[in-house]
NUSEMAR-475323 format. One record per residue: residue in one letter; x, y, z of N, C-alpha, C, O, CB in turn. Coordinates in steps of 0.1 Angstrom, whole numbers, padded with zeros to 4 digits, always signed. Glycine has a CB too. Layout:
// NUSEMAR-475323
AXYZXYZXYZXYZXYZ ...
END
This chain:
// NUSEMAR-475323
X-1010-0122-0434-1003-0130-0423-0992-0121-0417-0990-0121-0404-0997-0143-0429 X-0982-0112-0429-0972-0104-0420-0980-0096-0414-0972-0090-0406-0961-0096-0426 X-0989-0091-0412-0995-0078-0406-1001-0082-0393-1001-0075-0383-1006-0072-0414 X-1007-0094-0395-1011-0101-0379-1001-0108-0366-1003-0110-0354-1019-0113-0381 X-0986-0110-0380-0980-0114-0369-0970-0103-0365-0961-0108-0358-0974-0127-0372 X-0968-0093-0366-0965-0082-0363-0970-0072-0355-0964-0065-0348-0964-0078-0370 X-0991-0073-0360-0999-0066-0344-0992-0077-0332-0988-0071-0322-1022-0067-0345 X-0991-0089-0331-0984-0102-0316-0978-0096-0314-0981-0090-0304-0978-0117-0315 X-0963-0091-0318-0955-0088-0318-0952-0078-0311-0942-0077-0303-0953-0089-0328 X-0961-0067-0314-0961-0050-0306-0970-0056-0295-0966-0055-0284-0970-0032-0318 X-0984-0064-0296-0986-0066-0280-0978-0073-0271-0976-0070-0259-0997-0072-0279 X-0972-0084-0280-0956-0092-0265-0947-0083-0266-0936-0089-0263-0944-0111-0268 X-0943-0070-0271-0937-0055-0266-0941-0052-0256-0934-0051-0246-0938-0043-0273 X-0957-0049-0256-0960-0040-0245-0963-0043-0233-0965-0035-0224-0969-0034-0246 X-0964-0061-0232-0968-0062-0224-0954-0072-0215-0953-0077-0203-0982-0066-0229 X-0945-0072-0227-0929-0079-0218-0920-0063-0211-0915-0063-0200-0914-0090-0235 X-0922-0053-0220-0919-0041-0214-0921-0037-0197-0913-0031-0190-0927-0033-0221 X-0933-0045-0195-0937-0041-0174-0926-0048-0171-0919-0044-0161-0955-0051-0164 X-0923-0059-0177-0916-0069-0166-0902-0065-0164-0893-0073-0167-0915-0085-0172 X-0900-0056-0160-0883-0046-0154-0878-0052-0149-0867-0054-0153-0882-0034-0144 X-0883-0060-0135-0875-0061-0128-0868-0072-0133-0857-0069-0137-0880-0061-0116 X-0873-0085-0136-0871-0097-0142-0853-0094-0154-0842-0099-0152-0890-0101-0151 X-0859-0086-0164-0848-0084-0174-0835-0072-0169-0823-0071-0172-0857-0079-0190 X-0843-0064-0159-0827-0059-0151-0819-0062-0150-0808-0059-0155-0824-0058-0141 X-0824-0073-0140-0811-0081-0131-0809-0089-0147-0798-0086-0152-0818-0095-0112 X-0815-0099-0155-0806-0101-0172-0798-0093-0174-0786-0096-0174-0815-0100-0187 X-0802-0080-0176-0788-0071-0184-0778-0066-0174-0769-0065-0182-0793-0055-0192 X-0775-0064-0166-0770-0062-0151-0761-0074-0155-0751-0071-0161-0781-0063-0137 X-0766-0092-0151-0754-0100-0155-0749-0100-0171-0742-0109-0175-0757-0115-0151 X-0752-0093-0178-0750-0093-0190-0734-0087-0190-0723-0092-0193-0763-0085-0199 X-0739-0073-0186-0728-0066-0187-0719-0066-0180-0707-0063-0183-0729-0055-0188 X-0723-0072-0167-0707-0076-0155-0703-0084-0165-0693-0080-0172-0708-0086-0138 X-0710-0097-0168-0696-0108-0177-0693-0107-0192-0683-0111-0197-0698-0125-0176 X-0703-0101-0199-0702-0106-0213-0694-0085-0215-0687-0082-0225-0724-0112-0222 X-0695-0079-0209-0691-0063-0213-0682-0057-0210-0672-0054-0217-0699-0054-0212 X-0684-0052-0194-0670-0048-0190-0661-0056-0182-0654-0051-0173-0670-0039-0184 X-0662-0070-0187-0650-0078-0182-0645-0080-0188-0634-0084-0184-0650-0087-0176 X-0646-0078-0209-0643-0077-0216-0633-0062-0222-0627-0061-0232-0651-0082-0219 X-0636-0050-0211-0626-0044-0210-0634-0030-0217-0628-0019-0218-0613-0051-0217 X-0648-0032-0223-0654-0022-0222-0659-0008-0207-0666-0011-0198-0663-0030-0228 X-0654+0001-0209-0652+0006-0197-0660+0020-0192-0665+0024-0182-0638+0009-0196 X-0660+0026-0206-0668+0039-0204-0683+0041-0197-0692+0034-0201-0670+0044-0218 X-0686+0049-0187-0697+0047-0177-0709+0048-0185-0718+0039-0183-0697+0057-0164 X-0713+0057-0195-0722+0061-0204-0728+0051-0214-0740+0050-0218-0716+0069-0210 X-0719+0044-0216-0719+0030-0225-0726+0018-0217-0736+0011-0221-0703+0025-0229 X-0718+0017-0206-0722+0005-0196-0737+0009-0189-0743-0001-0184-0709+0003-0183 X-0742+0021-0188-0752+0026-0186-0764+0028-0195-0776+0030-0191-0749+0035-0183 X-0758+0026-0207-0770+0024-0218-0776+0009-0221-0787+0005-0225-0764+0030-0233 X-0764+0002-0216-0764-0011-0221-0777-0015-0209-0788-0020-0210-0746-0020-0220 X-0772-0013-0200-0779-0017-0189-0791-0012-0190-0800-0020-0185-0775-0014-0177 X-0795-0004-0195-0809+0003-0196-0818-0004-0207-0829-0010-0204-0808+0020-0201 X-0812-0004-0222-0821-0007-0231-0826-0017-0232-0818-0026-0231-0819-0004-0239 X-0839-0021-0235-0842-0035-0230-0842-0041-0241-0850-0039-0251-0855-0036-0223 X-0834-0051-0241-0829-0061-0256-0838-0071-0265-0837-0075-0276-0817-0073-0252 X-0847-0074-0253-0852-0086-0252-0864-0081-0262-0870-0089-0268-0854-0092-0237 X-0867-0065-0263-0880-0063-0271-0875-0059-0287-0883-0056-0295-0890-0048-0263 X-0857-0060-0292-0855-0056-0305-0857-0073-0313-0857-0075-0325-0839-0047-0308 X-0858-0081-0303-0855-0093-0311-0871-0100-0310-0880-0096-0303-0841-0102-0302 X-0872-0113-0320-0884-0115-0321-0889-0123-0310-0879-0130-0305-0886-0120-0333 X-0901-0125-0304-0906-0132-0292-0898-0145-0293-0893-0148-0282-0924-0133-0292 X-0897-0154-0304-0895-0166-0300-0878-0166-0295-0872-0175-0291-0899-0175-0313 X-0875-0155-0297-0857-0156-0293-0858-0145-0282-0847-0140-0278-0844-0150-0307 X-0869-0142-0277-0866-0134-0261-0863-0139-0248-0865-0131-0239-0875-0127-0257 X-0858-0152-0246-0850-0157-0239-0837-0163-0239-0832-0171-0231-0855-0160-0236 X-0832-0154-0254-0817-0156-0256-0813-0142-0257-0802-0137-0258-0812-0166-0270 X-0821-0136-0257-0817-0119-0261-0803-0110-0255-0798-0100-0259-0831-0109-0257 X-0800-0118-0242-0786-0110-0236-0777-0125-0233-0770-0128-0223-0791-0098-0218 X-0781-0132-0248-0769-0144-0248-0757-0134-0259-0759-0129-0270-0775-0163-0257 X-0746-0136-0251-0735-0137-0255-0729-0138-0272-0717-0139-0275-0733-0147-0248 X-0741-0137-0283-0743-0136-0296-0750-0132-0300-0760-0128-0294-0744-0143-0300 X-0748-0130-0319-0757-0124-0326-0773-0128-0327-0774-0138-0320-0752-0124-0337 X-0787-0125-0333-0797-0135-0330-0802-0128-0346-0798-0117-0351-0807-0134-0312 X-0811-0136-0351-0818-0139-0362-0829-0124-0360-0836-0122-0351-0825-0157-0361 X-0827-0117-0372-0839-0108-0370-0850-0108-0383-0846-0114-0393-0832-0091-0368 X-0863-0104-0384-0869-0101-0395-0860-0101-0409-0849-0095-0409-0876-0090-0393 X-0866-0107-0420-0858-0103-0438-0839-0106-0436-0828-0100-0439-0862-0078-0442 X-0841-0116-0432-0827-0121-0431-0816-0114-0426-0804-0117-0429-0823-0124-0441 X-0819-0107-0419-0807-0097-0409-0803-0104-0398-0805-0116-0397-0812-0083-0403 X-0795-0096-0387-0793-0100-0374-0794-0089-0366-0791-0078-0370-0782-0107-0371 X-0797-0092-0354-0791-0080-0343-0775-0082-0333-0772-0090-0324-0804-0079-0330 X-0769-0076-0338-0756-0080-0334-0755-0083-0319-0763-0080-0311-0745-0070-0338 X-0740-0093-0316-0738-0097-0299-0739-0087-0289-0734-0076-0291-0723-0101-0296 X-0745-0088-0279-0742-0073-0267-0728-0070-0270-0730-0057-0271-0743-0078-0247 X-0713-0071-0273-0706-0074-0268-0700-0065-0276-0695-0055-0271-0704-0085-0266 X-0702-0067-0289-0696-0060-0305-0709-0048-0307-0707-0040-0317-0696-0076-0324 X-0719-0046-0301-0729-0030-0297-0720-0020-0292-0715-0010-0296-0742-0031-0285 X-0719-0030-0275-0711-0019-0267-0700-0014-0268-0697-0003-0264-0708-0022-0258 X-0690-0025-0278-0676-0022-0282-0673-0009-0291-0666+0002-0289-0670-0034-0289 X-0682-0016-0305-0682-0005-0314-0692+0008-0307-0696+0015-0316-0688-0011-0330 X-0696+0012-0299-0706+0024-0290-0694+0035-0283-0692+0047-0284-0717+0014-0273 X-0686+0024-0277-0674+0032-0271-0664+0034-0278-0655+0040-0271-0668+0027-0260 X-0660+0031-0292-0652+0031-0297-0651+0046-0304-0642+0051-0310-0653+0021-0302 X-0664+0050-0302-0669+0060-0314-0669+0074-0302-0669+0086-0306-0689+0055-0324 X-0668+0071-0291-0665+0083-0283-0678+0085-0282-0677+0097-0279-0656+0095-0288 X-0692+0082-0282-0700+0092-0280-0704+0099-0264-0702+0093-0254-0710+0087-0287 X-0709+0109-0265-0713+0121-0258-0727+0130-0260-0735+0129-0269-0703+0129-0262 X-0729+0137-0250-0746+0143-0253-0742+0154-0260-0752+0162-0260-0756+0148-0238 X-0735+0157-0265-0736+0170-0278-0739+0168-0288-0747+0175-0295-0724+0176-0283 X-0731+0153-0291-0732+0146-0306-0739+0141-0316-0747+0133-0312-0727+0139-0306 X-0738+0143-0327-0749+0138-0337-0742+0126-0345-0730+0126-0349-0754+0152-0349 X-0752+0116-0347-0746+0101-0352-0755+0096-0362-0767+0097-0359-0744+0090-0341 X-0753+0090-0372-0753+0089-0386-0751+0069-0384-0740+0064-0385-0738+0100-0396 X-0762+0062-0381-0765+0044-0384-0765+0043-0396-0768+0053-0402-0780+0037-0380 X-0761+0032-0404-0759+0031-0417-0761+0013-0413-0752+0005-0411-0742+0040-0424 X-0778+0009-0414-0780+0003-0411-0787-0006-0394-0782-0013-0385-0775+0003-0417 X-0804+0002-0399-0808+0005-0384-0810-0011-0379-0807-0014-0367-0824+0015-0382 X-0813-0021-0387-0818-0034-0384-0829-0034-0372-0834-0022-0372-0804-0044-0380 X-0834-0040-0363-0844-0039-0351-0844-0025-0344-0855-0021-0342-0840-0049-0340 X-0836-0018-0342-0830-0005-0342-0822-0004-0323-0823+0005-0315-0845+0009-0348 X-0815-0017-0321-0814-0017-0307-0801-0006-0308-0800+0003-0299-0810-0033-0300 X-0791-0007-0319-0777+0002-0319-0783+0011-0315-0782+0015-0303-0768+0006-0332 X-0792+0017-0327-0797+0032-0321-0801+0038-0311-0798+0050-0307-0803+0037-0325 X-0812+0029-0305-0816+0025-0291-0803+0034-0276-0804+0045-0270-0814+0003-0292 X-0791+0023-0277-0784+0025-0271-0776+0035-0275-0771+0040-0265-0780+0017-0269 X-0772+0041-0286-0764+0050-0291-0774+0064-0285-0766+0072-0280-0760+0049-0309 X-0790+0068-0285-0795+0078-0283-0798+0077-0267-0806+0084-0262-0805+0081-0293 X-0794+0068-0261-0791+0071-0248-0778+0082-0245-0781+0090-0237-0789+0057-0242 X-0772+0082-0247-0756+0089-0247-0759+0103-0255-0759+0114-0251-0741+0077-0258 X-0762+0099-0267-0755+0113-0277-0774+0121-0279-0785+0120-0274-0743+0105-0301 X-0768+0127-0287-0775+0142-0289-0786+0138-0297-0797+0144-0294-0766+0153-0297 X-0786+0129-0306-0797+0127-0318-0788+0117-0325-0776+0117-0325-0802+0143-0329 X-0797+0106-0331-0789+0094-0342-0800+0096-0356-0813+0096-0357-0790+0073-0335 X-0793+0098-0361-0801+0094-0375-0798+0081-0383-0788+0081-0390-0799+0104-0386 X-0808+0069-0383-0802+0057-0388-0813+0052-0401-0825+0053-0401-0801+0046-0374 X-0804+0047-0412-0812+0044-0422-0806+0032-0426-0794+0029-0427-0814+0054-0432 X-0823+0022-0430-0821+0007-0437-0827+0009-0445-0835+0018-0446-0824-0005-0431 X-0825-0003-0453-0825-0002-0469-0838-0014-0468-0844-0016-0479-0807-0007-0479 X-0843-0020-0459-0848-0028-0457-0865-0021-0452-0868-0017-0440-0838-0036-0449 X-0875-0021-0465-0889-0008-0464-0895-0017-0442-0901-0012-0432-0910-0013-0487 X-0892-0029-0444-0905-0034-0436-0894-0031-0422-0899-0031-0411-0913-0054-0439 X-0883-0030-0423-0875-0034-0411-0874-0019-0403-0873-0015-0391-0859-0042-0415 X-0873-0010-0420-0872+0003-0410-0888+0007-0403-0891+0015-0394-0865+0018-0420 X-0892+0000-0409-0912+0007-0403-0912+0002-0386-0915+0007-0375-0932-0006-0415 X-0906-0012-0389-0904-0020-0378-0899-0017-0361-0903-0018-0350-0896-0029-0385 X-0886-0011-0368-0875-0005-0359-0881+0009-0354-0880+0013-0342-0859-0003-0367 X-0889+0018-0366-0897+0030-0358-0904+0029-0353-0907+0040-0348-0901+0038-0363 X-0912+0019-0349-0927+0016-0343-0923+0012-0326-0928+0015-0315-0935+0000-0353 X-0908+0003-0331-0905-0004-0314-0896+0013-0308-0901+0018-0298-0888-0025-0315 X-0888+0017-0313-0883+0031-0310-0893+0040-0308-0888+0051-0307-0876+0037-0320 X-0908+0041-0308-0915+0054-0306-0923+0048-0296-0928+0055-0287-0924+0061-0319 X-0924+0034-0295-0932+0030-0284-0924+0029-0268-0928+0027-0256-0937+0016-0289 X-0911+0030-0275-0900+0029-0259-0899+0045-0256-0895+0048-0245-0880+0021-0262 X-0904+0055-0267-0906+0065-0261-0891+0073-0267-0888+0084-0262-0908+0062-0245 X-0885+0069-0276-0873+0077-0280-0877+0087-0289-0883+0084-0300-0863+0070-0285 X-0873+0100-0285-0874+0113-0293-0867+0118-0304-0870+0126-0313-0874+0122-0286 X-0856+0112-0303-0840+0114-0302-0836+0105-0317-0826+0108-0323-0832+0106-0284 X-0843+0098-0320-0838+0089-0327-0848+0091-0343-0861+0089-0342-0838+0074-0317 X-0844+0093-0354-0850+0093-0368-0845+0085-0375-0833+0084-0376-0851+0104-0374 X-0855+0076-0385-0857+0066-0388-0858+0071-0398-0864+0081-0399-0865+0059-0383 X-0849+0065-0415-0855+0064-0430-0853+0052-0436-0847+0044-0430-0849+0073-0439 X-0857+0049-0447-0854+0038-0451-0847+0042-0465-0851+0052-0470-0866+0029-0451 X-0838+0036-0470-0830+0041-0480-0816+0035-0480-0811+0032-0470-0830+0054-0479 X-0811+0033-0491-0798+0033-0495-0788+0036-0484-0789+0049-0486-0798+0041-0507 X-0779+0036-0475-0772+0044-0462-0758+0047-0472-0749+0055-0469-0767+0031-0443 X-0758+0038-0487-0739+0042-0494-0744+0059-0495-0734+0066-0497-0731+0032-0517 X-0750+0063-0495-0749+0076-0497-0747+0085-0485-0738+0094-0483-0761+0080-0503 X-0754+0080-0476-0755+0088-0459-0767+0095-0461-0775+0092-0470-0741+0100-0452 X-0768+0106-0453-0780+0115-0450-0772+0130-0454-0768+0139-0446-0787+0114-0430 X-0771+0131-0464-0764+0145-0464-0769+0158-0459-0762+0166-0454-0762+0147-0476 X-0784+0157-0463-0790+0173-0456-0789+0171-0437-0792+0180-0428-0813+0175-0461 X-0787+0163-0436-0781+0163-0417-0766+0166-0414-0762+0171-0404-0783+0146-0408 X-0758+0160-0426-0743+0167-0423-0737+0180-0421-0740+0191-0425-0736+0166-0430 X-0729+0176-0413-0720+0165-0411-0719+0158-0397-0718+0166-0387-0706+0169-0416 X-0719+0145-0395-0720+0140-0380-0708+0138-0375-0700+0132-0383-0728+0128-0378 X-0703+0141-0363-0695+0140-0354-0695+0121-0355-0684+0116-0358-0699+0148-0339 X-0702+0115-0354-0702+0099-0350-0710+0090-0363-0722+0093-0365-0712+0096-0334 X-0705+0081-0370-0708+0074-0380-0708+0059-0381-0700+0055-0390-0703+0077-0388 X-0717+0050-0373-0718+0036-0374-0722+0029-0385-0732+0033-0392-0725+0031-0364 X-0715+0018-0388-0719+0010-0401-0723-0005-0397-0715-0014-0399-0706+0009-0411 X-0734-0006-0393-0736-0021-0389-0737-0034-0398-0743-0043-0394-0749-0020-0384 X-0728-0034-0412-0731-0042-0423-0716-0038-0430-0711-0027-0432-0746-0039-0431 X-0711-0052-0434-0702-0051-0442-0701-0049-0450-0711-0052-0457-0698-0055-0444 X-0687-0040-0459-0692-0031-0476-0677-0037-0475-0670-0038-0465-0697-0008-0481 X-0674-0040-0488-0659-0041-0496-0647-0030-0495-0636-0032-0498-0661-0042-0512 X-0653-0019-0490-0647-0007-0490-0657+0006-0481-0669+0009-0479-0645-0005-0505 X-0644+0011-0477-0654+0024-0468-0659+0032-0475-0651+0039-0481-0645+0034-0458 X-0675+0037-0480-0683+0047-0487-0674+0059-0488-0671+0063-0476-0697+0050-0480 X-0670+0066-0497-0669+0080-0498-0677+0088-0493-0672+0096-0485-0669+0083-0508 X-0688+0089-0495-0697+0096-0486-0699+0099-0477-0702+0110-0474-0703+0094-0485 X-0697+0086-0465-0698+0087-0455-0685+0098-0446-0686+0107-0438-0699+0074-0454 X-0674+0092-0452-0662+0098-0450-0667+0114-0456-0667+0123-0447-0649+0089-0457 X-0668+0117-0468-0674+0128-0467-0680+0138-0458-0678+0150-0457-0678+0126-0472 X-0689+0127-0452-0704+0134-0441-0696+0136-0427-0700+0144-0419-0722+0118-0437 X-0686+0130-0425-0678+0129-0411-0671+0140-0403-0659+0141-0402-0666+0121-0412 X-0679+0149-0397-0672+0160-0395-0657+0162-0387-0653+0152-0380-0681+0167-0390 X-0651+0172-0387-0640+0174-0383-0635+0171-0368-0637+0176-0357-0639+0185-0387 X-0629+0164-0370-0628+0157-0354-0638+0143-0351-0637+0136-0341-0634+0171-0341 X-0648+0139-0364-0653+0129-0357-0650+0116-0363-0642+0115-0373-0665+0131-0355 X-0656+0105-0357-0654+0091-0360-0661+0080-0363-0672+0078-0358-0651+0088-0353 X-0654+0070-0375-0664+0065-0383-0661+0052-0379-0649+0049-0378-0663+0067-0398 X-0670+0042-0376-0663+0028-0373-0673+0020-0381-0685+0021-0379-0661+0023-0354 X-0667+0009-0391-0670+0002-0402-0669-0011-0407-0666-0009-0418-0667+0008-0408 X-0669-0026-0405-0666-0040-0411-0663-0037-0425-0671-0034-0435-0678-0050-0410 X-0652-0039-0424-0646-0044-0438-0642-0054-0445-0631-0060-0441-0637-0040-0439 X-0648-0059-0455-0644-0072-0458-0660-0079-0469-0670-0074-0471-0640-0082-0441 X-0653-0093-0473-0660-0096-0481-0673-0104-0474-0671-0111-0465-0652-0102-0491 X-0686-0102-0480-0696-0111-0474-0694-0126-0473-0692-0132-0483-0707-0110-0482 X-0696-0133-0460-0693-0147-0459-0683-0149-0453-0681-0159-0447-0693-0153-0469 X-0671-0135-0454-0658-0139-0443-0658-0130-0429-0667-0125-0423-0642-0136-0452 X-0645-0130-0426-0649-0126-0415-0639-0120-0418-0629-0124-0423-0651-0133-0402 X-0643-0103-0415-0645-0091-0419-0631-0085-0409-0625-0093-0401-0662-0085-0417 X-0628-0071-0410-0617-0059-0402-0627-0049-0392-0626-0040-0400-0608-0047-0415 X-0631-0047-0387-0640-0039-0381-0629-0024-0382-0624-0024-0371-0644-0045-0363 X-0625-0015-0386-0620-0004-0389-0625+0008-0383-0636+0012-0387-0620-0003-0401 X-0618+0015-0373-0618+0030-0371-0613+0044-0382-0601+0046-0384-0611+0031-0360 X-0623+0053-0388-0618+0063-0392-0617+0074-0383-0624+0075-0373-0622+0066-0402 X-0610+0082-0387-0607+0096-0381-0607+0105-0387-0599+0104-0396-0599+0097-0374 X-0613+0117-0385-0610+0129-0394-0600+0141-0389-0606+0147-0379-0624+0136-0396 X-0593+0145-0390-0586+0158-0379-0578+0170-0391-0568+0170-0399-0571+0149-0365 X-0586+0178-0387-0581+0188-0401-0583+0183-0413-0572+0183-0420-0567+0193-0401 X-0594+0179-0418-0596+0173-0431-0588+0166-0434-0586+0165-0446-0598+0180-0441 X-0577+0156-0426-0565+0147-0425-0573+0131-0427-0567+0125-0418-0556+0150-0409 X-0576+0128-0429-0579+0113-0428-0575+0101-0424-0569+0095-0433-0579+0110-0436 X-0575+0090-0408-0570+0084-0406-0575+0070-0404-0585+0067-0398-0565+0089-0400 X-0569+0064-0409-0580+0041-0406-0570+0037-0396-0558+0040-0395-0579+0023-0426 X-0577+0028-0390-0570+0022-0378-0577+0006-0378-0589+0006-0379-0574+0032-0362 X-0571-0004-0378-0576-0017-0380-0580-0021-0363-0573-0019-0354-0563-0027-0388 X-0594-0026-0361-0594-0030-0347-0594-0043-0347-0583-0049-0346-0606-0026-0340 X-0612-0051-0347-0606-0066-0348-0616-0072-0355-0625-0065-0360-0603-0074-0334 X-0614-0087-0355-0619-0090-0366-0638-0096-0360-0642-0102-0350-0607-0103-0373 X-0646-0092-0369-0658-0093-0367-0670-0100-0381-0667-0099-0393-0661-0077-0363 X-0678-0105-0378-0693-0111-0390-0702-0100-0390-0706-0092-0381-0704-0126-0384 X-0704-0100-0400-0713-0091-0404-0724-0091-0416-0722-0093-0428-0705-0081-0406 X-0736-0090-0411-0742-0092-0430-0736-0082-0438-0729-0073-0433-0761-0089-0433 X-0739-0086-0453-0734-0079-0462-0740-0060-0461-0752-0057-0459-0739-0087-0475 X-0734-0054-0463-0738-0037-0470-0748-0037-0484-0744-0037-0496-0720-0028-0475 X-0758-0039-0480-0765-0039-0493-0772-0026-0503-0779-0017-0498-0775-0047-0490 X-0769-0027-0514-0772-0019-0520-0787-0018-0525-0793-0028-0521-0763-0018-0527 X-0795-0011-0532-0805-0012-0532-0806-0017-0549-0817-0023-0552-0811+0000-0526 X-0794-0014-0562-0797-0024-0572-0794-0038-0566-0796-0047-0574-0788-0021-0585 X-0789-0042-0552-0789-0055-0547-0803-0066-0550-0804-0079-0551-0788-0051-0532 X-0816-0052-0550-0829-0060-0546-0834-0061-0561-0841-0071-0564-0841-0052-0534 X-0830-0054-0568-0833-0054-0580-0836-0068-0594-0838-0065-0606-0823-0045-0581 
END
């Protein structure tokens, strides 16, 4: 049954994908009111947003809420987060076309989506086997080169790719990973939900500068939990 409803799934991809013009002008009012009126500003950001098409990370029966103003229900109990808290935490992190970025939780894989519009290459890993197959299938069919997919544990990071200039955490952990901060190269930036599962969380900036270490509290955000993999156990 999951396998049939998953081939539907990649055909209402391919075949909601033609319809451009229709979901344009969607993300177009998306981002005038729901993005940079909210004070999101950077042209790169507002350019990715506008491009990637939302409506294909989320499941058919929610593709006509897909550039509402909120989070939406994804496969294995996840979510795909608000347009609003993508774009925010996207610009927050400075990215640029040099840069290499480290997802720590690909979910549908729209972050990455939009983050490998901008930067150099993302490497994003879920802990979730069917979600990351999921997220690589809709990412290779939109044609992204740029973007690699694992499935695995993210408290560790990707160490044989360190260290990344840019480090997103799309899931709340009790505490910022050592690791990650580890993997963060010099000069770059880690932005992470902090807080306990069920509340509503710190969304936190790190900074690295001369192996100096800095946290910066932003604001307050939901988030599923940071799951570990003795989680499933």
């Amino acid at each position: 049954m999951y396998v049939y409803l998953y081939i539907i799934a990649l055909i209402w991809l391919e075949m909601t994908y033609t319809q451009t013009d229709k979901y344009a002008s969607i993300r177009n009012k998306m981002v005038d009111s729901q993005i940079e009126s909210r004070g999101v500003s950077d042209p790169y950001v507002l350019r990715a947003m506008r491009k990637v098409p939302r409506h294909l990370f989320v499941s058919p029966e929610y593709g006509e809420d897909a550039y509402g103003d909120y989070p939406l229900p994804i496969s294995h109990g996840q979510t795909i987060s608000q347009p609003y808290i993508v774009a925010y935490m996207t610009e927050i992190v400075n990215p640029s076309k040099h840069k290499k970025v480290l997802e720590i939780g690909t979910g549908s894989g729209y972050q990455a989506a939009v983050l490998a519009e901008i930067a150099d290459s993302v490497f994003t890993i879920e802990i979730v086997d069917e979600l990351a197959r999921e997220a690589s299938s809709t990412l290779n069919k939109l044609g992204y080169k740029n973007i690699y997919v694992r499935s695995g544990d993210g408290y560790n990071g990707w160490p044989e790719h360190a260290p990344f200039d840019i480090i997103i955490v799309t899931a709340a952990a009790d505490q910022i990973p050592t690791p990650l901060i580890d993997q963060l190269a010099d000069g770059g930036r880690l932005v992470i939900p902090v807080g306990k599962p069920g509340n509503v969380q710190e969304l936190k900036l790190v900074t690295k500068k001369k192996g100096k270490v800095e946290t910066e509290r932003l604001i307050y955000v939901r988030f599923v939990p940071f799951k570990r993999k003795q989680d499933n156990l």
